[in-house]
C-alpha positions as CSV (number, residue, x, y, z in Angstrom):
1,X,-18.7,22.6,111.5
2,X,-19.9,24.0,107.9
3,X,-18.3,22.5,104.9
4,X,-19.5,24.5,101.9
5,X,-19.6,22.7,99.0
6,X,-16.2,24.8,97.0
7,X,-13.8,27.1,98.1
8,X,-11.7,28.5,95.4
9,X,-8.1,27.6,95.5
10,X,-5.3,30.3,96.2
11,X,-2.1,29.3,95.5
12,X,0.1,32.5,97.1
13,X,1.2,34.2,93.3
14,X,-2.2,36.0,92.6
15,X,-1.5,39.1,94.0
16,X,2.0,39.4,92.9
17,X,1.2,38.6,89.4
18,X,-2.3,41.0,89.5
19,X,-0.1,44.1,90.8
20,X,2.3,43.5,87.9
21,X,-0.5,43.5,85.7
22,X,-2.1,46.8,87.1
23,X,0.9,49.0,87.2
24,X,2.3,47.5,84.0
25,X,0.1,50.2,82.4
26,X,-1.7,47.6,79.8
27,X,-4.5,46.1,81.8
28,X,-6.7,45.1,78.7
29,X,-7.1,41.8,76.6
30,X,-4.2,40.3,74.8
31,X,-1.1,41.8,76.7
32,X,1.8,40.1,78.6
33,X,0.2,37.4,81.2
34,X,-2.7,36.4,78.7
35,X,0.6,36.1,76.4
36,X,2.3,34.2,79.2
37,X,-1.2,32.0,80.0
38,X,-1.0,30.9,76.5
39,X,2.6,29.9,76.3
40,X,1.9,27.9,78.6
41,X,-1.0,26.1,76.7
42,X,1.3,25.6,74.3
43,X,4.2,24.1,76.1
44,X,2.8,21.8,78.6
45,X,-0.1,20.6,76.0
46,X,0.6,21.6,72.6
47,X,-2.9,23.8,72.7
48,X,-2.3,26.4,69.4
49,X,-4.7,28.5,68.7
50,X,-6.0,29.6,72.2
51,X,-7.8,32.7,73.0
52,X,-8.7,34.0,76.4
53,X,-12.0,35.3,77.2
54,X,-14.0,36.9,80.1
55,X,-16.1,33.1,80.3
56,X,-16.7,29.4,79.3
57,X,-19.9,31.2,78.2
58,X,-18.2,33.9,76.1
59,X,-15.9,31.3,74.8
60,X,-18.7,29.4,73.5
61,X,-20.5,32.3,71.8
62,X,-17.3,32.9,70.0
63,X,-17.0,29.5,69.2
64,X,-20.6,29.4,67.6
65,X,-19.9,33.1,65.8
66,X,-17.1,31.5,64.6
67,X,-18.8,28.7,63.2
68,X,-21.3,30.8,61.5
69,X,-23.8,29.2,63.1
70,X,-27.3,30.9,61.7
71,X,-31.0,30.8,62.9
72,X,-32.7,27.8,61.7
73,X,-29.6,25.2,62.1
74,X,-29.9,22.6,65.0
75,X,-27.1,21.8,66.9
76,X,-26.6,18.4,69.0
77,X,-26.0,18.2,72.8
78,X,-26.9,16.8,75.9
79,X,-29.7,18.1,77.7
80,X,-27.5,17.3,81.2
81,X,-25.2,20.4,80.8
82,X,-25.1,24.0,81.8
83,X,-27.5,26.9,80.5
84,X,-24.5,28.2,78.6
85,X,-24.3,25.6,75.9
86,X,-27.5,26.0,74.7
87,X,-27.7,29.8,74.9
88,X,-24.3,30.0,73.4
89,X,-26.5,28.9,70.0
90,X,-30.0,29.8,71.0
91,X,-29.1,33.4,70.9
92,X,-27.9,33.1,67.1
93,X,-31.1,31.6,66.1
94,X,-30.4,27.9,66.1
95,X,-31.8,25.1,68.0
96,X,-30.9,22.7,70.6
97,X,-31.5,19.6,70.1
98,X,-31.2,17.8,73.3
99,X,-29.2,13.9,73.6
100,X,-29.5,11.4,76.2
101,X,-26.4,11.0,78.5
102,X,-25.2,8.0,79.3
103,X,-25.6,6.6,83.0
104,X,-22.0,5.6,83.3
105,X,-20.5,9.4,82.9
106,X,-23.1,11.0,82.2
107,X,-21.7,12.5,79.1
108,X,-23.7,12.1,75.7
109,X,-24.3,8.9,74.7
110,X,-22.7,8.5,71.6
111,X,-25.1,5.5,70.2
112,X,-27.9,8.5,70.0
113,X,-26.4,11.1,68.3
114,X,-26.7,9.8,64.6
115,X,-30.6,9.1,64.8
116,X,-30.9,13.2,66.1
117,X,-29.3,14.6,62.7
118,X,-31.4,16.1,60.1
119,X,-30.5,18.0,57.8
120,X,-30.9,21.3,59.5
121,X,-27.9,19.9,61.7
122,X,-25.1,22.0,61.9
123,X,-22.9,21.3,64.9
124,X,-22.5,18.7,67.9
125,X,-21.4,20.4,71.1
126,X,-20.5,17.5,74.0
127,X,-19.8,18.4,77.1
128,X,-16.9,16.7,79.7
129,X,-19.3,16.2,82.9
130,X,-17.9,16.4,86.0
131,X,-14.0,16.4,84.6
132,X,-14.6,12.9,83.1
133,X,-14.0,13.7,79.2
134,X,-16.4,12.4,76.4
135,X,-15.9,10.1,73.7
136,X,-14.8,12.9,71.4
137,X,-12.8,9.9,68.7
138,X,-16.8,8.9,67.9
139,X,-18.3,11.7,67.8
140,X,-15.3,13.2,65.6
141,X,-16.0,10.5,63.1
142,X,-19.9,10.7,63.5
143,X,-18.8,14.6,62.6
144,X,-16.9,13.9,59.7
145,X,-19.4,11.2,58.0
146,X,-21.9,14.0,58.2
147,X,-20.1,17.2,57.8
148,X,-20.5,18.5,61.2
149,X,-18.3,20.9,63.2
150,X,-17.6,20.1,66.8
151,X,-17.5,22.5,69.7
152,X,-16.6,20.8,72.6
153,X,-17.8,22.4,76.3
154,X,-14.3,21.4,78.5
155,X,-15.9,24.2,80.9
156,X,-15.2,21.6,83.6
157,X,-12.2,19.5,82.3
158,X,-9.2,21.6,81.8
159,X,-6.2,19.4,82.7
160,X,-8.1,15.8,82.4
161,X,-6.7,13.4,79.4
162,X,-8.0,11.6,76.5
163,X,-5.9,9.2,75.2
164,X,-2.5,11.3,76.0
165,X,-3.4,14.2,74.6
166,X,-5.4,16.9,77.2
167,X,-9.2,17.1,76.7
168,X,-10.3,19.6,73.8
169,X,-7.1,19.0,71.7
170,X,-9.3,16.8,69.1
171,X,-12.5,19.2,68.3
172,X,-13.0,21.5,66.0
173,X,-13.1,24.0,68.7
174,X,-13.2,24.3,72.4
175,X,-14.0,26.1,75.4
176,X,-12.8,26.0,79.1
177,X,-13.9,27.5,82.0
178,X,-11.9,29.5,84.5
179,X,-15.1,30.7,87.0
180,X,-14.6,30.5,90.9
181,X,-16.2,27.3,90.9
182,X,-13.4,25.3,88.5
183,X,-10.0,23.6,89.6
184,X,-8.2,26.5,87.8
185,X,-9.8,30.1,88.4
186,X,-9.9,34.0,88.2
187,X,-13.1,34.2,89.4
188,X,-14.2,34.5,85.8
189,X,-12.8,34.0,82.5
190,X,-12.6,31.4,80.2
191,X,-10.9,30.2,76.8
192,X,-11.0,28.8,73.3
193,X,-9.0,26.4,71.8
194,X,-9.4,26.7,67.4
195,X,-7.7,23.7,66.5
196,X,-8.8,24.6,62.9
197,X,-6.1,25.9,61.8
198,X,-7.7,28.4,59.2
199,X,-10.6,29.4,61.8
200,X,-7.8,31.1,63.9
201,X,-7.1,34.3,62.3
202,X,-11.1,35.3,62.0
203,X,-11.5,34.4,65.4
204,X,-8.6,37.1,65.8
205,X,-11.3,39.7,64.7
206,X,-14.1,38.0,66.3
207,X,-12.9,38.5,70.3
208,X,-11.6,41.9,69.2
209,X,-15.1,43.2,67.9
210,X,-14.8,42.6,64.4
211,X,-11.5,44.6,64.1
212,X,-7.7,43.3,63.3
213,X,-6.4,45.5,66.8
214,X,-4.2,42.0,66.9
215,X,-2.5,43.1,64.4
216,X,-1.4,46.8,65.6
217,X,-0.4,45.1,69.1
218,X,1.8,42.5,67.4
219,X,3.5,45.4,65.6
220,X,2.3,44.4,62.1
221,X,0.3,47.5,61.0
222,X,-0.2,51.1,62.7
223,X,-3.8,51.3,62.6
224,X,-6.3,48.9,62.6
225,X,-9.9,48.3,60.9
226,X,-13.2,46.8,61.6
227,X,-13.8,44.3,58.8
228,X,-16.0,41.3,60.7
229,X,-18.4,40.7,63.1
230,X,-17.3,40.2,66.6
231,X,-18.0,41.0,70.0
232,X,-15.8,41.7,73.3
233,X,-14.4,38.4,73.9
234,X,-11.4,39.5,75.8
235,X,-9.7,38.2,79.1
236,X,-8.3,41.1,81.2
237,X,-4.7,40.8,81.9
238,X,-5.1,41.4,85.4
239,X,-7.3,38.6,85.4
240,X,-5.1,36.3,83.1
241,X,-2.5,37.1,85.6
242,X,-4.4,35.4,88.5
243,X,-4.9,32.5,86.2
244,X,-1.3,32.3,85.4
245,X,-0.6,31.8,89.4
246,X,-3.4,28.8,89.2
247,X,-2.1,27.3,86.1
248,X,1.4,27.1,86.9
249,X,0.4,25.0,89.8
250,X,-1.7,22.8,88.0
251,X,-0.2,19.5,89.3
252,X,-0.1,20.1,93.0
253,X,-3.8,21.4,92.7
254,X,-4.7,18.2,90.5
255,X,-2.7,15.9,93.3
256,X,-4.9,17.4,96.0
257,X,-7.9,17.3,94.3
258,X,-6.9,13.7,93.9
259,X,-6.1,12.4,97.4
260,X,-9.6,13.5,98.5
261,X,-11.1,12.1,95.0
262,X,-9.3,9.0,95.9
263,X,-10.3,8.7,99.9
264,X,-13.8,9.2,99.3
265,X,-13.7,6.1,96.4
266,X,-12.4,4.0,98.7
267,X,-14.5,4.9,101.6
268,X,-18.0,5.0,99.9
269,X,-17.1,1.8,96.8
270,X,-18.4,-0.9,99.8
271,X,-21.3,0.8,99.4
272,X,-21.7,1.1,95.9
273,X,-21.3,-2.6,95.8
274,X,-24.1,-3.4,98.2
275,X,-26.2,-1.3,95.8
276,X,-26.6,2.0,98.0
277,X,-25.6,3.9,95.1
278,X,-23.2,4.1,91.8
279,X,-20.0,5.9,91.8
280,X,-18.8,7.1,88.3
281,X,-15.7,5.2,86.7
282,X,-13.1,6.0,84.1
283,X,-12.5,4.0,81.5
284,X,-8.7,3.3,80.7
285,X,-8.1,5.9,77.9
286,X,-9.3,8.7,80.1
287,X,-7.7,10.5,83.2
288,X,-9.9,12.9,85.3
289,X,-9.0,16.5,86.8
290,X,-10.8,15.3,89.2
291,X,-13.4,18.0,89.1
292,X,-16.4,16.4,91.5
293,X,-17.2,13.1,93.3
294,X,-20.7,12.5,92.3
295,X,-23.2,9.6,93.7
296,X,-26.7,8.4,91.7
297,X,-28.8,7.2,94.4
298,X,-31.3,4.2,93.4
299,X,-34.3,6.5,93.7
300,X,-35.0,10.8,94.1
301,X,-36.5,10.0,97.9
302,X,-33.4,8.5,99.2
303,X,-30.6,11.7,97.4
304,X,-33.2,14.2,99.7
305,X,-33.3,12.4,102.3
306,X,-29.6,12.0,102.4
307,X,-28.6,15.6,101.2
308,X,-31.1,17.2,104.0
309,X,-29.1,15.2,106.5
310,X,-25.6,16.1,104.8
311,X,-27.3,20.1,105.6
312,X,-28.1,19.3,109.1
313,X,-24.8,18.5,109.7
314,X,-23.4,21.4,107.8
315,X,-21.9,19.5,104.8
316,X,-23.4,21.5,101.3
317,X,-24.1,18.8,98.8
318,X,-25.3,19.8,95.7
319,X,-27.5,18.4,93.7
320,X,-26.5,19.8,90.2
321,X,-28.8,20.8,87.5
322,X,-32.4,20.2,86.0
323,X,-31.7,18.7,82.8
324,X,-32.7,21.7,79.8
325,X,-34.9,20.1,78.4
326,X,-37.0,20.3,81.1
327,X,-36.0,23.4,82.6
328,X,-38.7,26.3,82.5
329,X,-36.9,27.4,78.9
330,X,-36.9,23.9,77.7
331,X,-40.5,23.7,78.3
332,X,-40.8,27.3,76.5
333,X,-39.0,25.3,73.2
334,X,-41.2,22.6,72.9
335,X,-39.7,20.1,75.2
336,X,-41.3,17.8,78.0
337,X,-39.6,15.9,80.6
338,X,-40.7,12.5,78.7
339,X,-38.4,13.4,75.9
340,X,-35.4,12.0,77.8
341,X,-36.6,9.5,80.1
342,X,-33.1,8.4,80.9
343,X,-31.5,12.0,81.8
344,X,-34.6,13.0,83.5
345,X,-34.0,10.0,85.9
346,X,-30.5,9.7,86.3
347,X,-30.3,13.6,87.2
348,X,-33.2,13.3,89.6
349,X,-30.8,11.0,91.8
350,X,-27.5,12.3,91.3
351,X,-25.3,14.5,94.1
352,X,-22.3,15.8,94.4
353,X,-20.1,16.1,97.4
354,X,-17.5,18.8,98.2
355,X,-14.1,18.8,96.9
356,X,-12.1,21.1,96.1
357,X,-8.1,21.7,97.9
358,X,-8.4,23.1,101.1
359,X,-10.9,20.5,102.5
360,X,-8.8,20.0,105.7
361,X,-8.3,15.9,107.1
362,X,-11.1,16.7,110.1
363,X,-13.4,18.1,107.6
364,X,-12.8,14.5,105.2
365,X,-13.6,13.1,108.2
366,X,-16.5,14.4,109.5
367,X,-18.1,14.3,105.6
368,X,-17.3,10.2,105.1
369,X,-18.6,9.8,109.5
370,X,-21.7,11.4,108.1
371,X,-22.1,10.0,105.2
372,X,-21.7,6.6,107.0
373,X,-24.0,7.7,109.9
374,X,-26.6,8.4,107.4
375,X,-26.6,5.8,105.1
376,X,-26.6,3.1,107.7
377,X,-29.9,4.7,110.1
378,X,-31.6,5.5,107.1
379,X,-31.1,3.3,104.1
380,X,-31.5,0.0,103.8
381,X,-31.0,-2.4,100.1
């Protein structure tokens, strides 16, 4: 049996909704479905001010053009994220200046971000590990103490709730993810959500390469001009119409991502309380998408040892990301693996296990008999 570690989901109204798009004769960014993809934003979450793009990645670009972010400013984020947040600045000229997580979540820990601002800082940019959002009330108010703007990375938290409202409804700005690896996908695209009300109609010129084309399509002028600097930050509606077919079945994708969320908590929290390993917990004001199930081993030997026997018996369990700062590009910016003791740790022992919808009840079951198998002939506390 091989049990890859995600399948994308299909939900049956892809095709339907692509052909529409392709023989509607307006394939392009900006036409019906990414129209329909952001009513929906707006009616199930109150999200104004959303734009779809080809990426997280080419969200967060935006969201740093938009910004104005300039070479020489520093910008604030954890070093446990994807490549993406710190290119989306690095390529403008500005630093990353990497934050320890914090062991519970592994999002930034909010108790270090003050002592990294200078004043070269121009932007925080948390991310939502694993589903599991940050704790964006702080970090707005550390923001608005120092003058900062906030970008935050929701690549893999679209759907999950902070205090009632969805994740990304309180920064500045912020980005989602709709790759093949999310809950919600069209094999690549992405949005971002200006909740800055007077950001929004620049960053109408900035996904349409500098040009107000927004306004000819809306029917508000005849010909259009380029008067700012932008880029191709555009969704195709072909594409938006595959993620209207995922979004509109948001809840029975969440529910299922859920159950198996939920069956591998209570099969594996025994363990986590004889000190095997810890299993990540929300706090009360947050509610997960339920993204990944992820385990921190109490040392790097025992997650090898336990992911090469997940491989033997055909289970992929990943092991996630080396931290930036002490990627190969960290190193090129300066950075060593002792700058963040804590990060470099935690992610040397953390692995994830496969989740996504389609995981059928004999595959559960031979992932938790393994794990089981595994931890009891090989480990012991």
């Amino acid at each position: 049996m091989k049990i890859p570690f995600n399948l994308p989901y299909i939900t049956g109204k892809e095709i339907s909704y692509m052909s529409e798009a392709l023989s509607s004769g307006r394939q392009a960014g900006n036409y019906t479905f990414n129209k329909r993809v952001k009513d929906l934003f707006k009616q199930k979450y109150n999200l104004q001010g959303v734009f779809l793009t080809p990426s997280c990645t080419a969200a967060l670009e935006m969201g740093a053009l938009l910004a104005n972010i300039q070479p020489g400013d520093e910008v604030i984020m954890p070093s446990f994220t994807f490549s993406s947040t710190a290119n989306a600045v690095l390529i403008f000229g500005a630093k990353p200046v990497f934050c320890e997580v914090r062991a519970s979540d592994m999002n930034i820990d909010v108790n270090r971000i003050e002592e990294l601002i200078t004043s070269k800082t121009k932007m925080i940019i948390p991310i939502d590990y694993a589903g599991v959002p940050c704790d964006i009330e702080e970090i707005m108010q550390i923001a608005k103490k120092h003058d900062l703007i906030v970008m935050q990375d929701c690549a893999q938290s679209y759907g999950s709730m902070y205090k009632g409202e969805i994740s990304g409804k309180r920064a500045h700005i912020a980005c989602y993810s709709f790759h093949d690896t999310k809950n919600f996908s069209c094999g690549e695209g992405g949005a971002i959500v200006v909740n800055k009300t007077e950001w929004r109609e620049r960053a109408s010129y900035i996904m349409e390469k500098g040009t107000d084309r927004n306004k000819v399509i809306k029917g508000l002028q005849s010909k259009y001009s380029w008067i700012e600097k932008g880029s191709s930050y555009l969704l195709s509606d072909i594409l938006a119409g595959m993620l209207l077919a995922q979004l509109e079945e948001e809840e029975e994708i969440k529910q299922k991502r859920k159950s198996i969320y939920d069956l591998y908590l209570n099969e594996l929290k025994k363990y986590e309380d004889n000190g095997y390993f810890t299993i990540q917990h929300l706090e009360e004001d947050k509610v997960s998408n339920y993204h990944c199930f992820w385990l921190i081993f109490n040392s790097n030997e025992r997650r090898e040892l336990f992911v090469d026997k997940m491989e033997i018996e055909g289970i992929s369990a990943y092991t996630s990301y080396i931290p930036l700062h002490s990627s190969k590009m960290g190193l090129k910016l300066g950075y060593i693996k002792e700058d963040l003791p804590l990060t470099e740790d935690l992610a040397s022992r953390l692995v994830r296990l496969p989740l996504y919808p389609d995981l059928t009840s004999a595959e559960i079951k031979h992932i938790i008999k393994t794990i089981k198998e595994t931890l009891g002939k090989n480990f012991k506390v």
